[in-house]
C-alpha positions in Angstrom: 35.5 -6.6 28.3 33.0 -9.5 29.1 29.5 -8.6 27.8 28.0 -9.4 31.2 30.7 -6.5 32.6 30.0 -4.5 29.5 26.1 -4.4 30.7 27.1 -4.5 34.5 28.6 -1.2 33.2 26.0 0.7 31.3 23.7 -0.2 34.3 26.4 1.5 36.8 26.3 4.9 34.5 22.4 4.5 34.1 21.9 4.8 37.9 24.0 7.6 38.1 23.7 9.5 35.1 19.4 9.4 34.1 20.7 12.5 31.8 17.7 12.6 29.6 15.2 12.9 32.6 16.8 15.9 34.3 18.2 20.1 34.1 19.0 21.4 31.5 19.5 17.6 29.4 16.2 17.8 29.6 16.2 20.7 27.5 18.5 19.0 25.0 16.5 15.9 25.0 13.4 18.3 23.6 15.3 19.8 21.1 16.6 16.5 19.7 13.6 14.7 19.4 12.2 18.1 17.5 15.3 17.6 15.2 15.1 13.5 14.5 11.4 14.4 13.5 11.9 16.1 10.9 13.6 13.1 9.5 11.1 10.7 9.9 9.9 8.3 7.3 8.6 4.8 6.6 6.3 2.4 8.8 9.2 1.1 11.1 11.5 2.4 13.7 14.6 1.4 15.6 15.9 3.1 18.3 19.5 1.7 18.8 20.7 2.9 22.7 16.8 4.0 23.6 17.8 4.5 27.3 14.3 5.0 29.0 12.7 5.3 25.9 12.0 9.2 25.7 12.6 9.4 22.2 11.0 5.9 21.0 7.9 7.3 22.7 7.8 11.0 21.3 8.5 9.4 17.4 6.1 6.1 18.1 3.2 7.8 16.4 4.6 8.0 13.4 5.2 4.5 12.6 3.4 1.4 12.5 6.2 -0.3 14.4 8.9 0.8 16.8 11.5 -1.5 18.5 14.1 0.0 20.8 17.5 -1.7 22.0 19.6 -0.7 25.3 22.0 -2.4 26.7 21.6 -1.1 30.0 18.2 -3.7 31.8 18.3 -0.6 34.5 16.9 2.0 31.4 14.9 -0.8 29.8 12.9 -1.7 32.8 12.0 2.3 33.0 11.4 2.3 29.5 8.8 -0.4 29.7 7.6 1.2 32.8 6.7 4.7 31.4 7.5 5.1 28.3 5.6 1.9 26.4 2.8 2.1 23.8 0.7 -0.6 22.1 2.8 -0.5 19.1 6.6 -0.2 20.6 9.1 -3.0 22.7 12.1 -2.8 24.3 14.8 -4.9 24.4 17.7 -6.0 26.5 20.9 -6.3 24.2 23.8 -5.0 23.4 24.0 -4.0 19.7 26.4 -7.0 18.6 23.8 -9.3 19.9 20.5 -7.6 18.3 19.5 -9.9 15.7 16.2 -8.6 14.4 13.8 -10.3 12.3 13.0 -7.5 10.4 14.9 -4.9 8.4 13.7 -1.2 9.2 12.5 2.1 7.4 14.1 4.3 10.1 16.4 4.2 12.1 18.0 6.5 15.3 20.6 6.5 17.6 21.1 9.4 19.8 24.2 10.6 21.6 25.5 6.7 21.4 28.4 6.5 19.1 30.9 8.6 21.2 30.2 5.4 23.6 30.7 2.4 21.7 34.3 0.5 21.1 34.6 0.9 17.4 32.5 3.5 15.9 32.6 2.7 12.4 31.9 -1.3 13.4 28.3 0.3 15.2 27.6 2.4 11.9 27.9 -0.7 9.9 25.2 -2.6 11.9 23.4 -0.1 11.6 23.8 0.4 8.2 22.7 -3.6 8.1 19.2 -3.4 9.6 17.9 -0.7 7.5 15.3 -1.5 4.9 16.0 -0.6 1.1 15.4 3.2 1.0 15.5 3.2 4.6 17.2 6.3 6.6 19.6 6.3 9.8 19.4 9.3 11.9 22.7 10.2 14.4 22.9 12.4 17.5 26.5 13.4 18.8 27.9 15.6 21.0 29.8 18.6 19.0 33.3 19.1 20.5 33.9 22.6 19.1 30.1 23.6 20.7 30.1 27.6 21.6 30.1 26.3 25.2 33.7 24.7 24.8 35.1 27.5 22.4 34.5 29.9 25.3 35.5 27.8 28.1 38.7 27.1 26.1 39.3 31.0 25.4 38.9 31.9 29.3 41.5 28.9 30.2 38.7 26.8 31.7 40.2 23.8 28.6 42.8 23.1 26.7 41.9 20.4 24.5 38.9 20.5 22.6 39.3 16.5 22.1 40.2 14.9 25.8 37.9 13.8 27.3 36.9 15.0 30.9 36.3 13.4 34.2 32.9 13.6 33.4 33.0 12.2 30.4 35.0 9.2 31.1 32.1 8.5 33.5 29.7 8.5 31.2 31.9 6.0 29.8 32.3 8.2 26.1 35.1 7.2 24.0 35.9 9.7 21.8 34.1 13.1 20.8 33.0 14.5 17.5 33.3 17.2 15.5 32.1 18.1 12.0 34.9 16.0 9.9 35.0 13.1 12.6 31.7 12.1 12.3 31.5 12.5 8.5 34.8 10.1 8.1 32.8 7.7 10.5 29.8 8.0 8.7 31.4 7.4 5.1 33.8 4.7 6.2 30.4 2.8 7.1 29.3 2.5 3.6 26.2 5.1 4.0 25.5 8.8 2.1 25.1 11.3 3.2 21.7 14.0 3.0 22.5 15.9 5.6 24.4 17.2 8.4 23.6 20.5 10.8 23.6 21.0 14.6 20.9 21.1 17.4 21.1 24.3 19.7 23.1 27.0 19.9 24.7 26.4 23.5 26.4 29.3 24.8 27.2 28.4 28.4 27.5 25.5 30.8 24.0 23.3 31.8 23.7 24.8 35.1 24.3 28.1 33.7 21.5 27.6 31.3 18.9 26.4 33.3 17.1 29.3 34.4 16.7 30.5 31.0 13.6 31.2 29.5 11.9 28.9 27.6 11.7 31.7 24.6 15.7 32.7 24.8 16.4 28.6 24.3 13.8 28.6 21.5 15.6 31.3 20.1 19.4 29.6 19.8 17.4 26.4 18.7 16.6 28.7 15.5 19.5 30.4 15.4 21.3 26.9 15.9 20.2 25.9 12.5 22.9 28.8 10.8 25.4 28.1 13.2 25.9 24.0 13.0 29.5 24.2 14.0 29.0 26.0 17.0 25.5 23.8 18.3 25.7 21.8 21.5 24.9 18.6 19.6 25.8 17.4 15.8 22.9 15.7 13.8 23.8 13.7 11.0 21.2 11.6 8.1 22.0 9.5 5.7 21.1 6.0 3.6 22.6 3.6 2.5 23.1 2.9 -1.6 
């Protein structure tokens, strides 16, 4: 694909799918940027596939210096709209274009690599702008979340793995579970420190969002001794 189609793209599921912003995503969006900052360390920050810039903003005051990349000039203009502070920029780019000048302490990508082409390809770039002791933070998607174990026990699935209409919308290429995104992660040249889950997710989004905001709390904590079963799959890691 041309990279001018490749961006034409990501602006086409941008204006469809603002899935950070709104429901229950929303939700998830909370819980993940509790999660990645825990992990925070170091005076610099990239945020590879910042969308609108949620995260970049909820972890900018922790660093001296935050860039975040998107590919998609729909999410960046709203990221530069609402989301900037005196210390953060966004840029236009896809990630085989970035070129930064700098190398950085921190690193995050969230709910990105079950999008990109060659997974292992994006883990290596990323492994390539991090400082020396610097640490990379990864958001996916779990494919064996509770949500899809029950949905595939009451007939509503049959694949864990295939991807669904809505998914190829989104324009994911693949999903993750446990093992895939540790293969992915150590074929990339980076260690591991540590792998768990983000919310326990029991039933679909629009199930779940007229929950109380103390039940979700709950299966966040109760997330953390189920990481198999979580909506989302956090791994962290450096690189030697």
């Amino acid at each position: 694909m041309l990279k001018r189609d490749q961006k034409r793209v990501l602006d086409e599921i941008a204006e469809s799918y603002y899935t950070e912003e709104h429901g229950f995503e929303a939700t998830l969006q909370k819980y993940k940027i509790l999660e990645v900052s825990k992990f925070c360390q170091g005076e610099s920050m990239l945020d590879v596939g910042c969308g609108v810039g949620q995260m970049t903003k909820a972890l900018a005051g922790k660093f001296k210096k935050v860039v975040g990349i998107d590919g998609s000039l729909v999410k960046i203009e709203k990221a530069n709209r609402e989301n900037r502070l005196s210390n953060t920029e966004y840029i236009h780019t896809l990630f085989e274009d970035f070129k930064p000048e700098q190398r950085f302490d921190f690193i995050v990508s969230a709910n990105v690599l079950e999008h990109v082409d060659d997974s292992v390809v994006f883990m290596k770039r990323l492994r390539s702008w991090l400082a020396p002791n610097g640490r990379v933070v990864v958001t996916v998607p779990n494919a064996l979340g509770l949500h899809k174990r029950i949905g595939k026990h009451i007939g509503m699935i049959d694949d864990y793995y295939k991807l669904s209409e809505t998914d190829l919308r989104k324009g994911h290429k693949r999903i993750y579970d446990r093992e895939l995104l540790i293969n992915d992660f150590k074929e990339s040249g980076l260690e591991i420190d540590y792998l768990g889950g983000i919310l326990l997710k029991p039933l679909s989004h629009a199930q779940m969002e007229s929950w109380g905001g103390k039940v979700v709390d709950a299966l966040y904590e109760i997330g953390h001794e189920l990481p198999d079963y979580c909506s989302s799959l956090i791994i962290v890691g450096h690189k030697d």
